[in-house]
Steps between C-alpha positions, in 0.01 A plus 500: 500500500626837413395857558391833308738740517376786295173542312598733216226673215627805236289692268574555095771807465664627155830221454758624274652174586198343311508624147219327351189599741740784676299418784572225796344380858791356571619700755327361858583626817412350820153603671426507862212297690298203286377549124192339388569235216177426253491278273727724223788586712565767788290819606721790348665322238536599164618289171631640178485244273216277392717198556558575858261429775141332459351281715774199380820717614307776777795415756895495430704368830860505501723374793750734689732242508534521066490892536781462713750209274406826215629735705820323581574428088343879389732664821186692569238455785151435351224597726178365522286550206809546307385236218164652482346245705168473749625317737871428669518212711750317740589185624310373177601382151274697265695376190487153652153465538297229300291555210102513615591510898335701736566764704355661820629854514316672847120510386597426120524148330715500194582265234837432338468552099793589317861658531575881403719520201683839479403728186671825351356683746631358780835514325443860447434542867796298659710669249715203448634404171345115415279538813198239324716239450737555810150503694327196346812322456544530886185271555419744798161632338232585790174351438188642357188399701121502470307605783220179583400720819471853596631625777756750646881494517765681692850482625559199732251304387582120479524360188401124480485187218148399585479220177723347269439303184648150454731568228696774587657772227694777667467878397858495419494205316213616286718748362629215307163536348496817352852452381379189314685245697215251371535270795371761761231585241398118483502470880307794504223385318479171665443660864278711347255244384493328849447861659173616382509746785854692303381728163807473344396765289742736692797289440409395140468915441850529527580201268580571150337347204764327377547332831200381526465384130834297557386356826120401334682383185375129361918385513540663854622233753169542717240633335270821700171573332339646786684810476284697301617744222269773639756573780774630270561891578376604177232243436276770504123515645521131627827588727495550880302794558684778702197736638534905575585555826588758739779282666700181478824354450703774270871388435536723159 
């Protein structure tokens, strides 16, 4: 069991840093007391891109403890919030959680869905040269989370694995995924279709098309049919839908 730390939200600013919206939410500072979570992400939170946030990634958590190995190989202290995420937490492996598990976070019940993959922006805003694939080749991602109940979150709240599926696919391991290690893909898939409870839709949105053609080809070593088409990022009207909101989980 591990703890809150910091419960962090940001509004949308101008971002020189991000040249093709010139806009970011990024930037989340700490807040002081609890913060109601709904069912789209924090009260007070702000996204600025369409493929940010929604009710499949409302909640980003990233562990001190991977803020802090950063800090040691950037030389600079990175404060909470510093990766533009919700929630930091201690004493608990955020990018070691399993794929579908559940969390209790104070009042709030979360559920694991997919690792954060760094983007230009985020690049732009660490303002480190090769900062995507220095982040995701790290395998320390933080983990995007859907909320399953309501509730409200602060500092020092406990932070607790309340289920587990059987097979078990780590946040840093599905990285592999949306690298196209097709192995990670396949096991994916497989847990997924025991696990009615887990949309995968969140993970598959990050999964590019030609991943998931190879891994659904007729010659590919184990064949995965049941991951539909529809999820692909630009599948258009059938893909995951990511509603308007007022807040959620902004990381760009």
């Amino acid at each position: 069991m591990g703890n809150v730390i910091s419960v962090n939200t940001g509004p949308i600013v101008a971002a020189e840093f991000a040249p093709r919206r010139g806009r970011s939410a990024i930037r989340k500072l700490p807040v002081d007391g609890s913060v109601n979570v709904g069912r789209l992400g924090l009260e007070g939170d702000e996204q600025a891109a369409d493929f940010h946030g929604g009710a499949l990634q409302a909640v980003y958590a990233y562990a001190r403890e991977d803020l802090d190995w950063w800090s040691d190989r950037l030389q600079n202290p990175l404060r909470n919030g510093a990766f533009g995420e919700s929630l930091d937490l201690v004493g608990f492996d955020a990018s070691g959680a399993v794929l579908a598990e559940k969390w209790q976070v104070g009042e709030v019940l979360l559920q694991v869905m997919a690792p954060r993959m760094a983007c230009g922006t985020f690049g732009g805003w660490m303002q480190e040269k090769g900062w995507a694939k220095r982040f995701n080749g790290a395998r320390r991602p933080g983990v995007y989370l859907r909320v399953l109940e309501e509730g409200r979150v602060a500092a020092g709240d406990p932070v607790e694995v309340v289920w587990r599926p059987a097979k078990h696919v780590t946040v840093a391991e599905a990285v592999g995924a949306i690298l196209d290690e097709q192995d990670v893909l396949r096991r994916i898939t497989a847990m997924a279709d025991e696990e009615p409870d887990w949309d995968r839709a969140a993970m598959m949105f990050h999964v590019s098309n030609r991943t998931r053609s190879r891994a659904t080809a007729p010659n590919a070593a184990v064949a995965s049919p049941s991951v539909p088409a529809a999820t692909a990022p630009d599948a258009g009207p059938a893909a995951p839908p990511v509603p308007a909101r007022p807040g959620g989980a902004v990381h760009a």
